[in-house]
Structure formats: structure tokens, C-alpha cells
N, C-alpha and C positions, 0 to 999 in steps of 0.2 A: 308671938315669940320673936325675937330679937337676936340674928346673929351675926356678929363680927368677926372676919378673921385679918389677920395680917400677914400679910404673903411679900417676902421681899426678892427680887431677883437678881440672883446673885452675879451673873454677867455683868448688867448695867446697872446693877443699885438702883433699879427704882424699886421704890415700895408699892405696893396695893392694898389699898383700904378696903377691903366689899364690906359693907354693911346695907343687909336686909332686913325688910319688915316682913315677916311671913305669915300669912294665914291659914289655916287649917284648908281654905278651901284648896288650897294652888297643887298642894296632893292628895290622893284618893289615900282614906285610912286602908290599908290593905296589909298583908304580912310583909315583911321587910323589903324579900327580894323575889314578891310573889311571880313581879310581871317579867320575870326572867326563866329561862328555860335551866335545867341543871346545868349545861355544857354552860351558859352564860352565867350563871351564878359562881360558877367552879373559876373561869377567868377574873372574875372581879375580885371571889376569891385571893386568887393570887396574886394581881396589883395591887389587893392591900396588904398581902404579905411580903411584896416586894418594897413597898412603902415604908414597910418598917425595916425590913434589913438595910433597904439605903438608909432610913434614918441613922440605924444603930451603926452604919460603917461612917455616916457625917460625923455622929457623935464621936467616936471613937478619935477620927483623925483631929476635931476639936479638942478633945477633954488630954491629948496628948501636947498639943500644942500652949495649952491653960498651962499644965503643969509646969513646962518649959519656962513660959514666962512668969511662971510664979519663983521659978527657982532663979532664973536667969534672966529681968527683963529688959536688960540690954541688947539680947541676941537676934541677931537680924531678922530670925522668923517671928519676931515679936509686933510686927508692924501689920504691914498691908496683909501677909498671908495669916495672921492671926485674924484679923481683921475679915476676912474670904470665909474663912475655916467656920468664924463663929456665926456670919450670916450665910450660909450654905445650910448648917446647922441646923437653924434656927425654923429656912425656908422649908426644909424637908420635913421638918418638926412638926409647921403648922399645917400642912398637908397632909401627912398622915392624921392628925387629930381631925381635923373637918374631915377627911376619909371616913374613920371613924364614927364621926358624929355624925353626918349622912346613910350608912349604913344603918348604927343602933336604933334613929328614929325614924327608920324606914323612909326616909327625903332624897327617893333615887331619881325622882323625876322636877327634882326643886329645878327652875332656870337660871342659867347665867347670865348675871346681868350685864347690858353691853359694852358698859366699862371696863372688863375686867376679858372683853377680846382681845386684847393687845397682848395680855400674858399669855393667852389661847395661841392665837398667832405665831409669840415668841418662838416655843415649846414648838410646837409643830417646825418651827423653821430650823429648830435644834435637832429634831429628829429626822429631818431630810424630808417631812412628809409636804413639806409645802416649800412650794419657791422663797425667797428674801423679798422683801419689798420694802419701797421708802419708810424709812420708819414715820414720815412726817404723814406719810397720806392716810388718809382714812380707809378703814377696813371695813371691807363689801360683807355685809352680814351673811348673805347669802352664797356668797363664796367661799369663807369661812365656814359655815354649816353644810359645805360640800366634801370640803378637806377632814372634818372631824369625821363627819359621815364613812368617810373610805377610810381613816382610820380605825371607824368600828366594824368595819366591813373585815379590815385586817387582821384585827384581832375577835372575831365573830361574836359579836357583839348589835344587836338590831338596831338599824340608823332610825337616828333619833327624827320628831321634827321640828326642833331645835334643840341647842345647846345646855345641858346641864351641867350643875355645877359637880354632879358624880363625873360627867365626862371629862370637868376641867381637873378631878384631883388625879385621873388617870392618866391623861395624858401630860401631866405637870410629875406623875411617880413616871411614867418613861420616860420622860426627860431627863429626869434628877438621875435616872438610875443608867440612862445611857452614858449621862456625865463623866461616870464615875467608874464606868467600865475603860474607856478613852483613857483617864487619868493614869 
């Protein structure tokens, strides 16, 4: 199985390509969200129904802004913040779907590949849970798999021993959705 997503971040515009090759071994065929206790199933539960109400309040603040410029696209919001609005959008979009789709095919315990720390990082550094650091330097893997770990601690949640891509759509939906509570 072959999956691709596109994840762009909407602070600094950079985009993320993950693309995995995935094989049947890398998780145990097991029921979706066997290896979860209820209390734990009930929170992830809810990050992905948090996931979609930030989707649906991105979209919202989007499809208003579309309109705008459809009628009027002269008008000042037609630019950069049409521009924000549609990749914010877009970001939250593609998260709740991989949410999704790691959920429906039971790939709770898929890995994050280590490309795709620097977004991990980001989001953490969004949410107050980790310090700032140079953006230029290289991220300590096992530093990183400390700060997620207390993150799942936080939201009681079993620390992983390493990073999956369930943990990066969750703490990528707290992100989006602390965003948005700020704005």
C-alpha cells in the first residue's frame, strides 16, 4: 500500500510531502483501536472530532473569503489573507483525512518518518509544549520522542516508543485548533 499526503504549514509555507511504502508487516492486523484502553480510545475519539470542527470552522472562514473574491476581487482581503485562509484550509483538510484514514484501516501504530519531525517539532513549539529552537539545527530524535511522550502523558494517552503518524495528526489537530482559538 502506498500513501501520500500533503501537509502545508501555514505559518511558514513550507509544504510536506510524507510519502510511504507500507507493508502489512509494520502493523499487527488487530481491531482498529484494540491496543487502546476505552478512556484512550474516547480521547482520540475526540481529537478527531476536534479535527473536523477545526476543519469545518477553516472551511467556513475560506469559503467566505472565495466568495468575496468572487464578487469583489479587488478587495484587499483578496490577496495574502485569501491566500492564508485557503492554505490553513487545505492543511486542516489534509489532516483530518489521514486522521481518518489511520483510524478506518486500523494504522494506529504506523511510524513517523523522520522527515516529517520538523512539522512534529513545529506544532509542539505552537503549543507551548517544547522550547523554540534554531530552526536550522538538527532535531535530537530522542528528544523529540520525549516531548511527544509528555504530551501523551498529558492528554492520557500511553507513551509511545516511538513516534507515529496517529501522534503527529493529533498533535498537528492541537495545533490547528489552538490556532484558532487565539485568533
Amino acid at each position: 500500500m502506498v500513501m501520500a499526503v500533503v501537509i502545508k504549514r501555514t505559518t511558514r509555507r513550507v509544504c510536506l510531502l510524507v510519502a510511504l511504502c507500507v507493508s502489512p508487516s509494520v502493523f499487527a492486523v488487530e481491531s482498529k483501536m484494540a491496543a487502546f484502553s476505552d478512556a484512550q480510545q474516547q480521547t482520540i475519539s475526540e481529537f478527531k472530532s476536534l479535527a473536523y470542527t477545526t476543519m469545518a470552522r477553516r472551511y467556513t472562514q475560506y469559503s467566505k473569503l472565495f466568495n468575496l473574491c468572487q464578487q469583489l476581487p479587488e478587495d484587499a482581503a483578496c490577496g495574502e489573507r485569501y491566500d492564508s485562509a485557503e492554505s490553513e484550509y487545505l492543511a486542516v483538510k489534509s489532516v483530518h483525512g489521514v486522521f481518518s484514514m489511520l483510524l478506518e484501516e486500523g494504522m494506529t501504530r504506523l511510524p513517523l518518518p523522520e522527515m516529517a519531525y520538523r512539522e512534529v517539532s513545529d506544532a509542539l513549539i505552537d503549543l507551548g509544549v517544547m522550547p523554540k529552537q534554531n530552526v536550522d539545527s538538527a532535531i535530537d530524535a530522542n528528544a523529540l520522542l520525549a516531548v511527544v511522550q509528555r504530551w501523551q502523558r498529558k492528554h492520557q494517552l500511553p507513551a509511545s516508543e516511538y513516534i507515529t503518524m496517529l501522534d503527529y495528526v493529533m498533535i498537528r489537530t492541537d495545533a490547528f485548533a489552538s490556532d484558532i482559538q487565539v485568533q
